[in-house]
DRENNU-325953 format. One line per 2 residues: number of its first residue (from 1); their letters; for each residue y, x, z of N, C-alpha, C. Coordinates in steps of 0.2 Angstrom, whole numbers, always signed. Layout:
% DRENNU-325953
NUM = A = Y/X/Z/Y/X/Z/Y/X/Z; ...
This chain:
% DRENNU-325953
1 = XX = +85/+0/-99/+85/-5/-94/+86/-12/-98; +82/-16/-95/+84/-24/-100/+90/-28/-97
3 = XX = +94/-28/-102/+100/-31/-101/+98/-40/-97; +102/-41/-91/+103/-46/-87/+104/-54/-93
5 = XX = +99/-56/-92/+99/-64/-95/+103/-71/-93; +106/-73/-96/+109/-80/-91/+105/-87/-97
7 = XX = +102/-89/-92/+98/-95/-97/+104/-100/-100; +104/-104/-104/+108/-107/-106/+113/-112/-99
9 = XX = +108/-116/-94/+112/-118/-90/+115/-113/-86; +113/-109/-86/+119/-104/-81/+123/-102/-85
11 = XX = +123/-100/-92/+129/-99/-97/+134/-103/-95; +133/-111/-97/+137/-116/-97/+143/-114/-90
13 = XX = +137/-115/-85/+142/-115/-79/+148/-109/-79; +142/-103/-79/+149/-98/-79/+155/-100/-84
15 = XX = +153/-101/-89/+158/-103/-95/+163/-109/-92; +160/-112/-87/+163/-120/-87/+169/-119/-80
17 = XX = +166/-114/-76/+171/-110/-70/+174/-108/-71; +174/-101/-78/+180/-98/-81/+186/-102/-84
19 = XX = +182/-107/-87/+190/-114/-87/+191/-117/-85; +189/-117/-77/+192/-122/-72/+189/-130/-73
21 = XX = +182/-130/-76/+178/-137/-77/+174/-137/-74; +173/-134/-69/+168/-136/-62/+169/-141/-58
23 = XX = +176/-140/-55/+175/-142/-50/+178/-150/-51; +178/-157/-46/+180/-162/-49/+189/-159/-49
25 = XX = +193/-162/-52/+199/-164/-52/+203/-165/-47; +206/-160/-44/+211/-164/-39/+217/-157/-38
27 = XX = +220/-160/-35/+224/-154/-29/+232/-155/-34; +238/-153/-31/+243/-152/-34/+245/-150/-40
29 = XX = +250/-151/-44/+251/-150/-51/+257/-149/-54; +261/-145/-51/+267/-143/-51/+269/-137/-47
31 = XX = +274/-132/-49/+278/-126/-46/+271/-122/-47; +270/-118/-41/+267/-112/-39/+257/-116/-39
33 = XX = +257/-120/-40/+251/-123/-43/+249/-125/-48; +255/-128/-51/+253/-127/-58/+252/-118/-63
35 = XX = +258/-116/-61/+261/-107/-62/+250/-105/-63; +249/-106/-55/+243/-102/-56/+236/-105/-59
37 = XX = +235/-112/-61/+232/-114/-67/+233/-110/-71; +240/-110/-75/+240/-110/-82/+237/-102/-81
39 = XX = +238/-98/-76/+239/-88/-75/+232/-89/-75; +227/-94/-72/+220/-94/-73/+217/-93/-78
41 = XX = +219/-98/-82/+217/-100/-89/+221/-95/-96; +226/-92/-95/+229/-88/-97/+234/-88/-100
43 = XX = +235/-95/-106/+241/-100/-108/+236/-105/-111; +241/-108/-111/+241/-115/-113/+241/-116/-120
45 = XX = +238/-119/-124/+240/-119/-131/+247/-126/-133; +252/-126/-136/+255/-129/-138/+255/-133/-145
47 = XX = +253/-139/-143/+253/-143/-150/+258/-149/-151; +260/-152/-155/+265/-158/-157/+260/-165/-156
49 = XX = +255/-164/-160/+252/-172/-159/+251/-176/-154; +252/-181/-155/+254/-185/-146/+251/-190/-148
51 = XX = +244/-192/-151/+239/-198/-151/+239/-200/-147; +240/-196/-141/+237/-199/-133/+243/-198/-131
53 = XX = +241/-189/-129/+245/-186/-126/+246/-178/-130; +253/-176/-129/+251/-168/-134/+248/-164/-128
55 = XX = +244/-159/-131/+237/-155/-131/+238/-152/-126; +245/-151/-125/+243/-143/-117/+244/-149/-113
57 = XX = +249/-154/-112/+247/-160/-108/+240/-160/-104; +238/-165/-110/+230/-165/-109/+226/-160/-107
59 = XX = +227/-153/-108/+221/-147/-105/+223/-147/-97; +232/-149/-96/+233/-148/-88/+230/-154/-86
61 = XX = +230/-160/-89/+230/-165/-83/+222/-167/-83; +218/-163/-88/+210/-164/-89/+209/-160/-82
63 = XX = +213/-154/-77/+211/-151/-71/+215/-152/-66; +220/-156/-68/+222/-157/-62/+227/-164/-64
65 = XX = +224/-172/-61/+226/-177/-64/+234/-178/-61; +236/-175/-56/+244/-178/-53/+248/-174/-57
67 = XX = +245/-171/-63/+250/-168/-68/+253/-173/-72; +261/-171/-74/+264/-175/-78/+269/-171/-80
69 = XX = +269/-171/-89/+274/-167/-94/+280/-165/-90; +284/-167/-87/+289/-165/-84/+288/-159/-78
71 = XX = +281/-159/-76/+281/-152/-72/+281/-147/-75; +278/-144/-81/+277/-141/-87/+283/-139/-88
73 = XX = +290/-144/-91/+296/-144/-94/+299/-141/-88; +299/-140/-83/+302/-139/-74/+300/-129/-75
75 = XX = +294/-129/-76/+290/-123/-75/+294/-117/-81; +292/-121/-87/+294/-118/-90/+302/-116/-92
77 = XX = +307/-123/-93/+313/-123/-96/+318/-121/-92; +319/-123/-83/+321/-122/-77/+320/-116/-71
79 = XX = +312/-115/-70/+311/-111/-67/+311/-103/-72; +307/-104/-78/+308/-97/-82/+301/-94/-79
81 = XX = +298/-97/-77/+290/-94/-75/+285/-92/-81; +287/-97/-88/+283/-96/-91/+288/-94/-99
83 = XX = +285/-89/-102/+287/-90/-111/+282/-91/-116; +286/-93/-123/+283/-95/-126/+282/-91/-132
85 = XX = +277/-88/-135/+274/-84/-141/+269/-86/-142; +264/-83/-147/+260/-83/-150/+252/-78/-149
87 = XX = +246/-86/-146/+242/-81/-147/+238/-84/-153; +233/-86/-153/+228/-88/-158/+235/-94/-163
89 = XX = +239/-96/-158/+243/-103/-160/+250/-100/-154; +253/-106/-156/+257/-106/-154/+259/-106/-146
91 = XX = +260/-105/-139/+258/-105/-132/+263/-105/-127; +262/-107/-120/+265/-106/-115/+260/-101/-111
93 = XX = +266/-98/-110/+262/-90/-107/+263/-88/-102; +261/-87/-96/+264/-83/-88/+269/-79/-91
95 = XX = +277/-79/-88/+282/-73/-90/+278/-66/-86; +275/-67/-81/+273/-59/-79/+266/-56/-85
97 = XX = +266/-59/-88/+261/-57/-94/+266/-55/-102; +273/-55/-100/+278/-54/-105/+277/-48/-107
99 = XX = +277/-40/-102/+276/-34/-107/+270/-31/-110; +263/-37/-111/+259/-36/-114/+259/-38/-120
101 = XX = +264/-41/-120/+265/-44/-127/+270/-42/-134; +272/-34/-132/+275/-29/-135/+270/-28/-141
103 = XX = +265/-27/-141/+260/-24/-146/+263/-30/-152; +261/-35/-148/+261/-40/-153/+267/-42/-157
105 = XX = +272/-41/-153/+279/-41/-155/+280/-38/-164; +281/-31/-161/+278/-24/-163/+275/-27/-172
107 = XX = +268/-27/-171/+264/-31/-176/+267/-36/-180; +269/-43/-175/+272/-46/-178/+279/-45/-185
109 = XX = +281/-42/-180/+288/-40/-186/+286/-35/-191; +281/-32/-193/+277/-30/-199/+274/-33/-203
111 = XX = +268/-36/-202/+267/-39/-203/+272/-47/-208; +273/-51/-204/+278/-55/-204/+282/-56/-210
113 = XX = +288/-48/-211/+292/-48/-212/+288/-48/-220; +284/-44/-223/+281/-41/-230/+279/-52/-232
115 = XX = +273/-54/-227/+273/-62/-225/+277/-66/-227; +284/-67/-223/+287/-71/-225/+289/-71/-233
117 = XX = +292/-64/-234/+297/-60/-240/+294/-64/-247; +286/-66/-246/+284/-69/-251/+282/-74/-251
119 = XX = +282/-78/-247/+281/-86/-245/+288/-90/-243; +291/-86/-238/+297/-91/-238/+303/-91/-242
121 = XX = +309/-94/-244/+316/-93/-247/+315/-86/-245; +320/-84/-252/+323/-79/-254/+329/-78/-248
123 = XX = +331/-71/-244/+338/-70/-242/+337/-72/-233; +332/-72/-232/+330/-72/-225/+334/-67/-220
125 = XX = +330/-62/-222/+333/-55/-217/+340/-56/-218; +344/-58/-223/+350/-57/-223/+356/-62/-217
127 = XX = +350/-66/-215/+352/-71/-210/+353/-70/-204; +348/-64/-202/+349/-62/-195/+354/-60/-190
129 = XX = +360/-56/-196/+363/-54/-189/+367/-63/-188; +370/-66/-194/+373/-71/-192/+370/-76/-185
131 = XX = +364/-77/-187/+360/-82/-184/+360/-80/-175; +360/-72/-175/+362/-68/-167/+369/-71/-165
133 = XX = +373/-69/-169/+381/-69/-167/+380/-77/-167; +378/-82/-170/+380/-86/-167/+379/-91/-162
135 = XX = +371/-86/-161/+369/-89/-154/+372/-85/-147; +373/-77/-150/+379/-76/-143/+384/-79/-140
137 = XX = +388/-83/-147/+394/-85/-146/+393/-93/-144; +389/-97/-146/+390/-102/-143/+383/-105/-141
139 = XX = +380/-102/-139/+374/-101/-136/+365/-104/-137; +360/-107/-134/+356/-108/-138/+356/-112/-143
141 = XX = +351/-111/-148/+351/-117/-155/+346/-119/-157; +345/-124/-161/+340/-125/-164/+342/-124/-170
143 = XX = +335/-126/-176/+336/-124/-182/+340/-129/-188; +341/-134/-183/+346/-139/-187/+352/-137/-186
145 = XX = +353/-132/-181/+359/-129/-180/+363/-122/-184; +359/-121/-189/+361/-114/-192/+358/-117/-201
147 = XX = +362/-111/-203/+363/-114/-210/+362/-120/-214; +368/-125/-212/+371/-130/-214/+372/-130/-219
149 = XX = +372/-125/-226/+374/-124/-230/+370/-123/-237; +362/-120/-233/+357/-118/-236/+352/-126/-240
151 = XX = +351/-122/-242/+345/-129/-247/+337/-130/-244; +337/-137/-242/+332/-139/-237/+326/-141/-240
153 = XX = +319/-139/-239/+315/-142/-243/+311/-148/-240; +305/-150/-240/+301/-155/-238/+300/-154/-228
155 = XX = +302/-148/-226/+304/-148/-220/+296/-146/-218; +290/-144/-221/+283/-141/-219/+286/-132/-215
157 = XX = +280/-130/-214/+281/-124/-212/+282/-120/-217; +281/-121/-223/+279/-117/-229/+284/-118/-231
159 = XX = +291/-121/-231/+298/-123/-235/+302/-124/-229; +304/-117/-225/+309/-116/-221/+314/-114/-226
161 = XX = +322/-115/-223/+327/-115/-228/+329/-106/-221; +332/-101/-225/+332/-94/-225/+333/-94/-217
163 = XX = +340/-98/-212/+341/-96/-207/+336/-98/-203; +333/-105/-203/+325/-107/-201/+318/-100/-200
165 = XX = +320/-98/-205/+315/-91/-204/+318/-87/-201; +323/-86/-202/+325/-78/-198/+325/-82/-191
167 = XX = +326/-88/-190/+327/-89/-179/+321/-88/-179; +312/-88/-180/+305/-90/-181/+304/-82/-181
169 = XX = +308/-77/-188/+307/-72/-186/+311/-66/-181; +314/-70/-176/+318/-65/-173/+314/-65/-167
171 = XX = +311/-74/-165/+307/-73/-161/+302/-71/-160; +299/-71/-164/+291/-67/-167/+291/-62/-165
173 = XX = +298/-59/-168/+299/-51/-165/+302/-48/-160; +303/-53/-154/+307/-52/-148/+314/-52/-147
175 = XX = +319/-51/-153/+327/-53/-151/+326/-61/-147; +324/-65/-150/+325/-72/-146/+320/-72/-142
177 = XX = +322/-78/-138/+316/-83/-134/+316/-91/-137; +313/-93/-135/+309/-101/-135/+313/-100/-129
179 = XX = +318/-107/-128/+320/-107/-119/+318/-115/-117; +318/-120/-122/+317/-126/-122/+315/-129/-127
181 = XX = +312/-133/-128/+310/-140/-132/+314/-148/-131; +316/-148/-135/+318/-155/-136/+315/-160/-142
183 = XX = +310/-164/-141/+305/-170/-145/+302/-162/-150; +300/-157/-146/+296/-154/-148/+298/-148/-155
185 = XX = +306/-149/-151/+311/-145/-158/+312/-138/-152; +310/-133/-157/+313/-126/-151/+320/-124/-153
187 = XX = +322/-122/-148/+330/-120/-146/+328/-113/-142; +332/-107/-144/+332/-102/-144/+338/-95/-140
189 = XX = +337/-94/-139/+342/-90/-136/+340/-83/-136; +344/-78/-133/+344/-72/-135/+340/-69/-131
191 = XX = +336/-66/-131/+331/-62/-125/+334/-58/-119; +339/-55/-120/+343/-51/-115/+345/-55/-111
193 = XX = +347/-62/-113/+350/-68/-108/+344/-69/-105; +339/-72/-106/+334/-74/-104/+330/-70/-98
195 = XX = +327/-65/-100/+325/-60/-95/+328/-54/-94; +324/-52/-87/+328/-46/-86/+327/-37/-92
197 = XX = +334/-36/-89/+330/-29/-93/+323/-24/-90; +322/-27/-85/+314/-23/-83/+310/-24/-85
199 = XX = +311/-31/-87/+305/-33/-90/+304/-35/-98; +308/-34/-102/+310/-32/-108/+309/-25/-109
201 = XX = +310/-21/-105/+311/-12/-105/+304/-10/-102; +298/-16/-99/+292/-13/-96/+288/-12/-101
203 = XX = +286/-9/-107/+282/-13/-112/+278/-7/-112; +270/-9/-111/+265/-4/-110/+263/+0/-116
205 = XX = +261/+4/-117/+257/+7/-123/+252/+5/-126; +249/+6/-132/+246/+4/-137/+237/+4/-133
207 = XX = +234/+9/-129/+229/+10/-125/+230/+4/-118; +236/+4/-117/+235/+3/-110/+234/-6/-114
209 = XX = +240/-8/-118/+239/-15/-119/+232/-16/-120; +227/-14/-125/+220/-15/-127/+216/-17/-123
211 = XX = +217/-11/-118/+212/-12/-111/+215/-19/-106; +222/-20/-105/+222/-27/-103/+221/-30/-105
213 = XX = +220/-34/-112/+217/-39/-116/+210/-38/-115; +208/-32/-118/+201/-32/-117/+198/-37/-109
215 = XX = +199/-32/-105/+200/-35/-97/+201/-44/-94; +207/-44/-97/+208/-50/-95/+204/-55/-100
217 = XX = +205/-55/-103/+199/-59/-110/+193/-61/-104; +193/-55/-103/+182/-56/-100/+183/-58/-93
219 = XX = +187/-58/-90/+189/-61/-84/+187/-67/-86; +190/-68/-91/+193/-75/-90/+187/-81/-94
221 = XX = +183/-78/-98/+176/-80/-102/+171/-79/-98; +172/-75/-95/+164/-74/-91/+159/-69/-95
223 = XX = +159/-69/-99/+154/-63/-106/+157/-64/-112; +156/-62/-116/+159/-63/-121/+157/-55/-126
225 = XX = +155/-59/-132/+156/-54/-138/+165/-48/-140; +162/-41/-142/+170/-41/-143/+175/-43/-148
227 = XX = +172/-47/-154/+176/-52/-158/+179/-56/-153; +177/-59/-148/+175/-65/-146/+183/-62/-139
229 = XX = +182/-56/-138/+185/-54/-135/+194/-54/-138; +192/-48/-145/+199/-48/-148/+203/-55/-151
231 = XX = +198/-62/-149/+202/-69/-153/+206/-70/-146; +203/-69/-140/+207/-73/-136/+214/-72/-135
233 = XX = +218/-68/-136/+223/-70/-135/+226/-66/-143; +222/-64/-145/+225/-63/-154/+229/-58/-154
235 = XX = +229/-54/-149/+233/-48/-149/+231/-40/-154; +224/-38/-152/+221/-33/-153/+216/-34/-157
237 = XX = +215/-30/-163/+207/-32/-170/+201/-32/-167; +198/-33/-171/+190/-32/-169/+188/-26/-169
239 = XX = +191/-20/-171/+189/-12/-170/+191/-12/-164; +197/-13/-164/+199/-9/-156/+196/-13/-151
241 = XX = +192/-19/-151/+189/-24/-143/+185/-19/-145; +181/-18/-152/+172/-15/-153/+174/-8/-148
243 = XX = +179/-4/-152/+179/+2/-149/+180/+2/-140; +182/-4/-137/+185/-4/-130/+179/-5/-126
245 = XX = +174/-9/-129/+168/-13/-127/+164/-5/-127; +164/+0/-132/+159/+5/-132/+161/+8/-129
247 = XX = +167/+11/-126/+170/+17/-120/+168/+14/-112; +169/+4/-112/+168/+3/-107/+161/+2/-105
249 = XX = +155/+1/-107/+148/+1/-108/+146/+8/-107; +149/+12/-108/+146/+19/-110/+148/+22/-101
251 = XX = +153/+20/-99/+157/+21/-91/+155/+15/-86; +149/+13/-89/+146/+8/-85/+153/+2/-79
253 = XX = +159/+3/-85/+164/-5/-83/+161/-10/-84; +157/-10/-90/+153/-18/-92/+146/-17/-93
255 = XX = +144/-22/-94/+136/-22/-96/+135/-26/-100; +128/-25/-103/+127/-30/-109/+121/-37/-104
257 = XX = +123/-42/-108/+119/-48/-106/+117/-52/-112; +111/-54/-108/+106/-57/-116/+113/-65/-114
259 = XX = +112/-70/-118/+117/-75/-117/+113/-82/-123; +109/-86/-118/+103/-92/-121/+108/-99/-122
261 = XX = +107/-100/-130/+111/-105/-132/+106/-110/-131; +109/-117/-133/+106/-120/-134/+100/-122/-135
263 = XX = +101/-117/-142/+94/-116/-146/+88/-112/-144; +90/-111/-138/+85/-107/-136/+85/-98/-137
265 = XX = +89/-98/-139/+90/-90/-145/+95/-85/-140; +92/-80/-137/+96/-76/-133/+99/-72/-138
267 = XX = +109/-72/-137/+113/-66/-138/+116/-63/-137; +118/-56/-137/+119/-52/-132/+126/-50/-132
269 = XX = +129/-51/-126/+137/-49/-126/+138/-46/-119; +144/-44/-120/+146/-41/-113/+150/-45/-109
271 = XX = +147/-42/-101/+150/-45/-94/+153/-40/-90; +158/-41/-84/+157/-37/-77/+150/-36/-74
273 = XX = +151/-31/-73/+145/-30/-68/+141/-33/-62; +146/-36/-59/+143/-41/-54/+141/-50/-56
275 = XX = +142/-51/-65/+140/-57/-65/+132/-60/-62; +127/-56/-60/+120/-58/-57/+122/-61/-52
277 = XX = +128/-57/-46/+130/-62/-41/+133/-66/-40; +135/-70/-46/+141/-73/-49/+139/-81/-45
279 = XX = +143/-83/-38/+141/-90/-35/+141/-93/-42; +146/-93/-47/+145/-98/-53/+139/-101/-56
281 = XX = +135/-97/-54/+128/-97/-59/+124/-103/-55; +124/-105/-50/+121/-108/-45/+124/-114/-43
283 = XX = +129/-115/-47/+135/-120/-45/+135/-125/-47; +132/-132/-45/+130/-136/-53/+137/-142/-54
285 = XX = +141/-143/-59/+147/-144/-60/+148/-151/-61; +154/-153/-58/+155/-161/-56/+152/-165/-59
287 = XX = +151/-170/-59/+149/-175/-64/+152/-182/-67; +158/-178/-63/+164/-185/-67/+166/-183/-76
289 = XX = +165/-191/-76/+167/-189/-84/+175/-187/-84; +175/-184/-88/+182/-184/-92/+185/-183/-99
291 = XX = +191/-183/-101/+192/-184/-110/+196/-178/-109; +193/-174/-114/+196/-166/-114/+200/-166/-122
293 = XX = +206/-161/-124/+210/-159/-127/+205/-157/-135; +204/-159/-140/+202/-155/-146/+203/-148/-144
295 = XX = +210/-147/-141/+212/-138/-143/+211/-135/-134; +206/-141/-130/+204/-137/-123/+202/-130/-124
297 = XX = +204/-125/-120/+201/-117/-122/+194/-114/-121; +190/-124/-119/+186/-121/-118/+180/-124/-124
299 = XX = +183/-127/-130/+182/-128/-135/+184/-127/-139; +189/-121/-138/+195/-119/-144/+190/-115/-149
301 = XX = +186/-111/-148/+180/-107/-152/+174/-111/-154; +176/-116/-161/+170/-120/-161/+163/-115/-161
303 = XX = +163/-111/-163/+156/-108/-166/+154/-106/-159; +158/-104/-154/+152/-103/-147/+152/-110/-145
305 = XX = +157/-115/-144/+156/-123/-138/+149/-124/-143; +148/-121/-151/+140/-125/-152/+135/-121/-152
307 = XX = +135/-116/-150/+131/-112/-147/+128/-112/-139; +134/-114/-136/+134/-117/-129/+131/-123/-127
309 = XX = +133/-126/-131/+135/-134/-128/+131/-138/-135; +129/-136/-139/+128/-140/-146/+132/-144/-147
311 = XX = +138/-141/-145/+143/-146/-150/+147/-145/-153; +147/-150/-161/+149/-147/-167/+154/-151/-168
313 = XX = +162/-147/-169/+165/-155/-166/+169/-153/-174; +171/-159/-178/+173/-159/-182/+181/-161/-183
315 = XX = +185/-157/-187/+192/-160/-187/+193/-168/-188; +187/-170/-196/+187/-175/-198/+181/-180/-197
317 = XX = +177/-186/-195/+173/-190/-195/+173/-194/-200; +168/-191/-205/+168/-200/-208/+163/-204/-207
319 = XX = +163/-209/-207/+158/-214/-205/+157/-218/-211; +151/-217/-213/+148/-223/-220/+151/-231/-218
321 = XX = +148/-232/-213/+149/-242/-213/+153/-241/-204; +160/-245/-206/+163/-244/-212/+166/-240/-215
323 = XX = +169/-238/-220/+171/-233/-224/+176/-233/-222; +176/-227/-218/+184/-226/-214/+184/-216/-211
325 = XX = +187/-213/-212/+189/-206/-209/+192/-207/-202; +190/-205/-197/+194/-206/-191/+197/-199/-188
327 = XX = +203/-201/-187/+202/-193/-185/+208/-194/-185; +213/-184/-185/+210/-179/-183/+209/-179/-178
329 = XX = +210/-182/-176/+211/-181/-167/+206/-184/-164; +201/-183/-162/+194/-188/-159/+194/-183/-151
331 = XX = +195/-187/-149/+193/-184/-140/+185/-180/-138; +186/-176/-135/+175/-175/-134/+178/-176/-127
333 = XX = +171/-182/-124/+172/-184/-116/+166/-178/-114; +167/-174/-107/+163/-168/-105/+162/-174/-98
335 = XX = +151/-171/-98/+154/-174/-89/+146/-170/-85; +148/-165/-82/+144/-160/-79/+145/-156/-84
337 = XX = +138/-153/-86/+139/-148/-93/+140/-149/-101; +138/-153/-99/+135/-157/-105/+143/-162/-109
339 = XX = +144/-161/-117/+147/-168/-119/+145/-173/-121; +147/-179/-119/+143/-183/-119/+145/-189/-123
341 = XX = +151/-187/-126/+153/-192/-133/+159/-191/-134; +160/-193/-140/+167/-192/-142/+172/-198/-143
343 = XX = +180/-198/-145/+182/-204/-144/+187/-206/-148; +187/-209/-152/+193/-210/-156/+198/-217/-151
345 = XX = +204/-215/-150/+210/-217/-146/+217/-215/-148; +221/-222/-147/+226/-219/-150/+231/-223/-142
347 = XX = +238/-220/-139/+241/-224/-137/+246/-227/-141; +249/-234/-140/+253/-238/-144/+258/-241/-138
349 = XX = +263/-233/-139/+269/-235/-131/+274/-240/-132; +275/-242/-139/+277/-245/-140/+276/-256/-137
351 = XX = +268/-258/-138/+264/-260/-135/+262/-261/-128; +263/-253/-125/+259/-252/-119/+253/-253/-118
353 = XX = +249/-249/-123/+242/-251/-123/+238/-243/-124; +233/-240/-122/+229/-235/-126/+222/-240/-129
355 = XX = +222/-239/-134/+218/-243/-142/+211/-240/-142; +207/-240/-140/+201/-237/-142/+199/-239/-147
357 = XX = +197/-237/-152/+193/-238/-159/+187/-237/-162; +185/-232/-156/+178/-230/-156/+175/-225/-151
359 = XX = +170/-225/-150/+166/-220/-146/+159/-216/-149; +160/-212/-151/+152/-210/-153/+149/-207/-146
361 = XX = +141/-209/-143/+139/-205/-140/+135/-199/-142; +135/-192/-142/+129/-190/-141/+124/-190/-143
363 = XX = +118/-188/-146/+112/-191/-149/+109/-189/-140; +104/-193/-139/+100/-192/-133/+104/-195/-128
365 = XX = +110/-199/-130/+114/-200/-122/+116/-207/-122; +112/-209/-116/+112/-215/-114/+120/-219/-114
367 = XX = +122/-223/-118/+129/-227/-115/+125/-233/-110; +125/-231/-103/+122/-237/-100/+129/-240/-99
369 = XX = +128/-245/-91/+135/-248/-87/+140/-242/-84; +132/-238/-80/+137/-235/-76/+143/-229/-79
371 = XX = +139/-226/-86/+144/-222/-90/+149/-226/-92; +148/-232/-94/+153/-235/-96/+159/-239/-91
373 = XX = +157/-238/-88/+162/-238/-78/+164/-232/-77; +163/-226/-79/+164/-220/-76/+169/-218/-84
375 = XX = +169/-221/-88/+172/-221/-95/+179/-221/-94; +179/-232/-92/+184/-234/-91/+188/-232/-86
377 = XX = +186/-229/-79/+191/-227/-74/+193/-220/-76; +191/-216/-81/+194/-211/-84/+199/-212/-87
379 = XX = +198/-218/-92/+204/-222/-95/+211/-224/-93; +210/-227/-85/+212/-229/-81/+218/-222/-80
381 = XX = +214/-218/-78/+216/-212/-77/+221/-206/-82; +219/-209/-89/+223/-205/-94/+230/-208/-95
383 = XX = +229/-217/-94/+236/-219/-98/+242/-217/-93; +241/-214/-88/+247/-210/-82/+250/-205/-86
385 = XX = +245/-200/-91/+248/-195/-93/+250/-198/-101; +247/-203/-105/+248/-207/-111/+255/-212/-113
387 = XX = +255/-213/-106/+262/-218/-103/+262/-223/-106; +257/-228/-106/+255/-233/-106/+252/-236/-101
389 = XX = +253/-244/-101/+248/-244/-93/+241/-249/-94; +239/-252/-101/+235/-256/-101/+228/-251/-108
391 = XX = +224/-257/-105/+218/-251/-111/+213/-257/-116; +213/-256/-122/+212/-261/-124/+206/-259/-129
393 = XX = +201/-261/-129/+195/-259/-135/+193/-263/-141; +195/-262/-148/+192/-265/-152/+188/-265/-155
395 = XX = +185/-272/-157/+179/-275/-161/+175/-268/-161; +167/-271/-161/+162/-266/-163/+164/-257/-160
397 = XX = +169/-254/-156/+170/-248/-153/+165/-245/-153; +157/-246/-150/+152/-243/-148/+149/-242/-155
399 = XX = +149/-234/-157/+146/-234/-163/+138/-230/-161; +134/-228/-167/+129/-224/-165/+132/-217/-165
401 = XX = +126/-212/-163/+125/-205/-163/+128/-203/-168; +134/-200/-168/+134/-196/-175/+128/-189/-180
């Protein structure tokens, strides 16, 4: 039988519905609708850098604009709806997805431990139980808060001082939780405090966990290769997705689908079975511009968004004339399927200003008026999340094609 085709434009869409970049922008953004965003999208990736705004910010408020940082910090630090581990990076995660995360736990504290033992100070493990006791006794901490006595190095991740590691690796391995962020410092507490014992004591099997990763991964992609399947939440190797992918194929769970990039060039990955009827396919996606997160999940895979989308997006840009690196943090604006430029922007809250620096469009893409009105009222739109309130563009911004 020949495996079911989706031409490029229909990939895109499916692809663009699976992360919630269809529809325009609207509807509430807080409690039990924020909750079910993030359960959508599956977490949230958690970054420090605050050019604009930091990263899970932006992927919320790129879907839903009446977002604001403080609904997140409600969700997470107050209501207990969501925790925080490790998938590809660092994450906020639905808590009803917490005994999936056993494997990794599990994983983690092996790994990890052999990991650290040779990369960070000497005498780590010896720090644990202290670092417990005195989080029992006088409750959550930060890392500034436990050995005071220990020799500190340049403060990177690579030169944590012994108790630093041991709070990083308690929680990796589940004794702590992540309960809050202060300026983006985590503060920890004991896991038995934090959730219940049900849900601490649910923790699924090694088979069972595979098959929901596997599952929920494709739900959430729309097709996808089994590599492509084992990155998304970083849980499970590429043998076990392959082997998940060849039992589910074989019991007709999945199917194979041809999958046409841009290049024209059909490859072939697995879907559900009903993606032929998938309304997605037929759905053609807003056309308001918007400014998306470097670490959006739906760019987080460079090698497929330029498979997809042709776009190659770079950590760094250097630009000949003038001799200048801009970066890391350059915005790609999406508007329909299509990206349609990228931006370099900086907010200056101090000022009250978001700085434009520059914009690259596109090769093939028109910067008329009306893009550049659909630009600025985006702009318009970001400094509520930037928290600044004016927009200012300098000299020369409008460069060529990259």
């Amino acid at each position: 039988m020949t495996p079911f085709t989706l031409s490029n434009t229909q990939a895109r869409r499916v692809f663009l519905h699976r992360h919630l970049l269809t529809e325009t922008p609207a509807g509430p953004a807080h409690g039990a609708a924020l909750l079910d965003l993030i359960t959508q999208l599956g977490f949230v990736q958690l970054d420090s850098i605050n050019t604009v705004a930091r990263a899970h910010d932006l992927i919320l408020f790129a879907r839903k604009p009446r977002y604001r940082p403080k609904n997140l910090k409600n969700l997470y630090e107050r209501d207990r709806a969501l925790f925080e581990h490790w998938t590809h990076d660092a994450a906020v995660i639905p808590s009803a997805f917490y005994p999936y995360w056993h494997l990794r736990r599990e994983r983690d504290a092996a790994r990890l431990r052999d990991r650290w033992s040779e990369w960070r100070r000497d005498g780590f493990e010896a720090k644990f139980q202290p670092v417990l006791d005195r989080i029992r006794e006088q409750g959550p901490c930060c890392s500034g808060d436990v050995g005071q006595d220990e020799k500190r190095g340049s403060g990177g991740w690579w030169d944590w001082h012994p108790s630093k590691t041991a709070l990083e690796y308690l929680w990796r391995s589940g004794a702590l939780q992540v309960v809050k962020r202060e300026g983006f410092q985590k503060y920890y507490d004991l896991t038995e405090r934090v959730l219940d014992a049900r849900t601490i004591g649910n923790a699924p099997d090694v088979e069972e966990t595979i098959d929901w990763c596997c599952r929920e991964a494709l739900s959430r992609l729309g097709f996808a290769t089994h590599g492509e399947l084992a990155a998304f939440w970083d849980h499970v190797s590429p043998a076990e997705a392959k082997a998940w992918c060849a039992q589910a194929f074989a019991t007709g769970r999945i199917m194979q689908v041809n999958v046409t990039g841009v290049d024209g060039v059909a490859r072939t990955a697995f879907a559900w079975p009903n993606l032929p009827d998938d309304p997605a396919l037929h759905h053609e996606p807003t056309s308001r511009l918007r400014v998306l997160s470097p670490f959006d999940p739906a760019l987080r895979d460079r090698k497929r968004a330029e498979r997809l989308f042709g776009f190659a997006y770079r950590i760094e840009i250097f630009v000949p004339e003038p001799k200048r690196t801009y970066g890391y943090y350059v915005f790609p604006l999406m508007e329909g399927d299509q990206i349609v430029g990228r931006v370099d922007m900086k907010a200056h809250r101090a000022d009250d200003v978001l700085r434009v620096r520059a914009v690259w469009p596109e090769r093939k893409v028109r910067w008329g008026k009306g893009r550049q009105a659909a630009f600025e009222t985006e702009l318009d739109r970001v400094t509520k999340v930037a928290g600044v309130s004016q927009i200012a563009f300098e000299d020369g911004w409008l460069r060529t094609a990259l």
